[in-house]
Structures are given as structure tokens and as C-alpha cells.
C-alpha positions as CSV (number, residue, x, y, z in Angstrom):
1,X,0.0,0.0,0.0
2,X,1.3,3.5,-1.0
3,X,1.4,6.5,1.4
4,X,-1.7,8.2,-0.2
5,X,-3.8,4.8,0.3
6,X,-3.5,3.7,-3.4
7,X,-2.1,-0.2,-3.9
8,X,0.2,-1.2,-6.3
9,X,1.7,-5.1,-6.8
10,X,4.7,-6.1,-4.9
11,X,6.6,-6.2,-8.7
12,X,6.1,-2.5,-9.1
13,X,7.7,-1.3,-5.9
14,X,11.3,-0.2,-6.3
15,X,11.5,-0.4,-9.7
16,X,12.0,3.2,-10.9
17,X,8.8,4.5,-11.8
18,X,5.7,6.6,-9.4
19,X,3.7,3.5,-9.7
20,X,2.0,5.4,-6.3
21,X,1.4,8.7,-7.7
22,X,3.3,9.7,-4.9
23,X,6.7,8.1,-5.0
24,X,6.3,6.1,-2.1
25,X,6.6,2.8,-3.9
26,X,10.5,4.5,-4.7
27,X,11.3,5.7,-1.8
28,X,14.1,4.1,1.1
29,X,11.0,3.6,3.9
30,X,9.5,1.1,0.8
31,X,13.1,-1.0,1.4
32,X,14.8,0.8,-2.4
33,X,18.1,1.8,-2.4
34,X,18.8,4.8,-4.6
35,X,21.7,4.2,-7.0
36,X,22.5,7.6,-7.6
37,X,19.6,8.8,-9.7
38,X,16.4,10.6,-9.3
39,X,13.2,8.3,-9.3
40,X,12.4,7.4,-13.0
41,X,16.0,6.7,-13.6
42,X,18.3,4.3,-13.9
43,X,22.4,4.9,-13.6
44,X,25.1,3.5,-16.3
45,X,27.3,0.9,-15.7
46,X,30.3,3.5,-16.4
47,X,31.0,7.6,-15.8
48,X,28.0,8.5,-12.7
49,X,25.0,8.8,-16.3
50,X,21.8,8.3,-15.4
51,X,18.5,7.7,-17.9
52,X,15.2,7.5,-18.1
53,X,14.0,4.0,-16.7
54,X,12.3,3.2,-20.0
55,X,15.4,3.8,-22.1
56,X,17.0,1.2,-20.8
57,X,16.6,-2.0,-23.1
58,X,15.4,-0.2,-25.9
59,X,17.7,-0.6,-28.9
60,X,19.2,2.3,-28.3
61,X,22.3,3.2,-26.6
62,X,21.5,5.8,-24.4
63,X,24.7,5.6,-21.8
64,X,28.0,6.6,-22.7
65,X,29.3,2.9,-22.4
66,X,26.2,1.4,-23.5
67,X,25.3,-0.3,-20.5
68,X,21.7,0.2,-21.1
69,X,21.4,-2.4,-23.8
70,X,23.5,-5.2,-21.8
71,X,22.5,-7.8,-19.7
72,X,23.9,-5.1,-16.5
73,X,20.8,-3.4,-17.5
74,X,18.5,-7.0,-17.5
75,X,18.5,-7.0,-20.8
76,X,17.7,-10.4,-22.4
77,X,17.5,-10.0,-25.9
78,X,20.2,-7.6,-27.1
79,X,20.3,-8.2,-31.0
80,X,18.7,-4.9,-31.5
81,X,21.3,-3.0,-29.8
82,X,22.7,0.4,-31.4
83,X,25.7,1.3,-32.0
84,X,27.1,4.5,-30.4
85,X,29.1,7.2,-32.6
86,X,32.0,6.4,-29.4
87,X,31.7,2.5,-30.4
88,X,32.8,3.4,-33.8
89,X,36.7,3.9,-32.9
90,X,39.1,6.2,-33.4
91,X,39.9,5.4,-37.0
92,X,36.3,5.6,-38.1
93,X,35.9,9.1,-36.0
94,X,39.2,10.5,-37.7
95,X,37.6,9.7,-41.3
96,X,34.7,11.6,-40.1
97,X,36.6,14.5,-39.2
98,X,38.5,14.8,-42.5
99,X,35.8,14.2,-44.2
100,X,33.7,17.6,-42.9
101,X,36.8,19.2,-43.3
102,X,37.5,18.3,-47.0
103,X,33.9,19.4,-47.9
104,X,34.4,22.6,-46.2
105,X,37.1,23.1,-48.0
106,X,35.7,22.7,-51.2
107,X,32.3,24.8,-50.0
108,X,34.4,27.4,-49.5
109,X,36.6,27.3,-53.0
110,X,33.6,26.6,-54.9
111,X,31.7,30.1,-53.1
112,X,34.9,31.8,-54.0
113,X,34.7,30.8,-58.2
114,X,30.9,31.7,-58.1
115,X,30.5,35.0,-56.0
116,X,34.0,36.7,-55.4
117,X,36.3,36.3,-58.2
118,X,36.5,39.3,-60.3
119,X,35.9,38.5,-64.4
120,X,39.3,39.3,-66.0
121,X,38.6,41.8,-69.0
122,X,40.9,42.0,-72.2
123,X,42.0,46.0,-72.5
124,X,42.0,46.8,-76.1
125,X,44.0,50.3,-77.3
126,X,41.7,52.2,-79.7
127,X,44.2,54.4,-81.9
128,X,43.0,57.6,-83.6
129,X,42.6,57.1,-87.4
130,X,42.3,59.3,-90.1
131,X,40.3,57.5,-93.4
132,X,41.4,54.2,-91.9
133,X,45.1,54.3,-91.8
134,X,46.8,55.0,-88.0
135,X,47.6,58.3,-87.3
136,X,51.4,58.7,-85.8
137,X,51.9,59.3,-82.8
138,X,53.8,62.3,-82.9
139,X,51.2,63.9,-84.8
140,X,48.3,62.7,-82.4
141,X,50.3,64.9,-79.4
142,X,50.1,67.7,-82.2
143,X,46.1,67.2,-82.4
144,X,46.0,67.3,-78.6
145,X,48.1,70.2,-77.5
């Protein structure tokens, strides 16, 4: 029996969820010990992480070390387990890296060709010309002066 008078089966006491609607099925007076996380939670194998009670089991690798989907977390059937991008390995993550950087690179060169290069123009000399045939040049400062 909860503290508000509600009732709630011997299988749902201490097991991380307000089955009471008052926490008393979760709390040290029912006989839980805490493990480190709030009620509704349940805390990683590895680094102090805690998650939701319902993530654990899931298919999904919600700790930092995974320890949700394994058999630390009660899990019994785990061939639907997720890897994590940390599972991956350094080799993998270092191809990821160069990877972003190598199409930044080429964002950035191909935004250069289309928006800031200036179009290189031909300058073509027009020389004065009197009934087709070039005017010297000693004469054009004559013209001029």
C-alpha cells in the first residue's frame, strides 16, 4: 500500500517508476536503495550517467558505455542493440573529421569561383585614325596640344 492509500503489486515497488502517484513505492522507507539517480531513472554501468528508466533495453544506446542495452541493464534480448558514434573507434571518427573538413574546403573554394572572383577583362587600345590608316603618334600629341 502507497502512502496516499493507493495499492500497487509487490513487482512494481522499487522499480523506478511513481507507480504510487506519490513516490512512495520508490522511496528508502519502501526497502529501495537509490543508486544515484532521481526516481524514473536508472544509472550507467560506467561515468555516474543516469537515464530515463524506460530507455534502458530499448535498442538504443543511451549511456556513454552502452550499458543500457546489456544484460547489467536486465537485458535479455540484445540483437537490437545500437551502435554508439563512441563505439565506432578512433579510426572511423578520424575519417569523419577529414571528411567535414574536406567538404568545407571545397564549399568554401567553390563560393569563392561563383561569387567573389572578379571577371578578368581583355584592355583593347583604340588608336586615332584618319580614313582608316593610323595616325602617328607624334602627330596625335600635335592634335591634342
Amino acid at each position: 500500500e502507497c502512502n496516499n492509500g493507493n495499492c500497487v503489486w509487490i513487482t512494481d515497488k522499487c522499480d523506478g517508476y511513481d507507480d504510487c502517484n506519490d513516490e512512495s513505492d520508490e522511496l528508502s522507507f519502501a526497502g529501495c536503495t537509490f543508486n544515484g539517480c532521481n526516481v524514473g531513472y536508472w544509472e550507467c554501468e560506467e561515468y555516474n550517467q543516469c537515464v530515463g528508466t524506460s530507455d534502458k533495453c530499448d535498442g538504443w544506446n543511451d549511456c556513454i558505455d552502452g550499458s543500457d542495452e546489456t544484460t547489467y541493464a536486465g537485458c535479455t534480448d540484445l540483437s537490437g542493440t545500437v551502435t554508439t558514434v563512441l563505439s565506432l573507434g578512433i579510426g572511423a571518427l578520424v575519417g569523419i573529421v577529414i571528411g567535414a573538413i574536406i567538404l568545407l574546403v571545397l564549399i568554401i573554394v567553390a563560393a569563392y569561383f561563383c561569387c567573389c572572383r572578379t571577371p578578368q577583362h581583355s584592355t583593347t587600345v583604340v588608336m586615332p585614325t584618319q580614313g582608316g590608316v593610323a595616325i602617328p603618334m607624334q602627330q596625335q600629341q600635335q592634335m591634342y596640344y
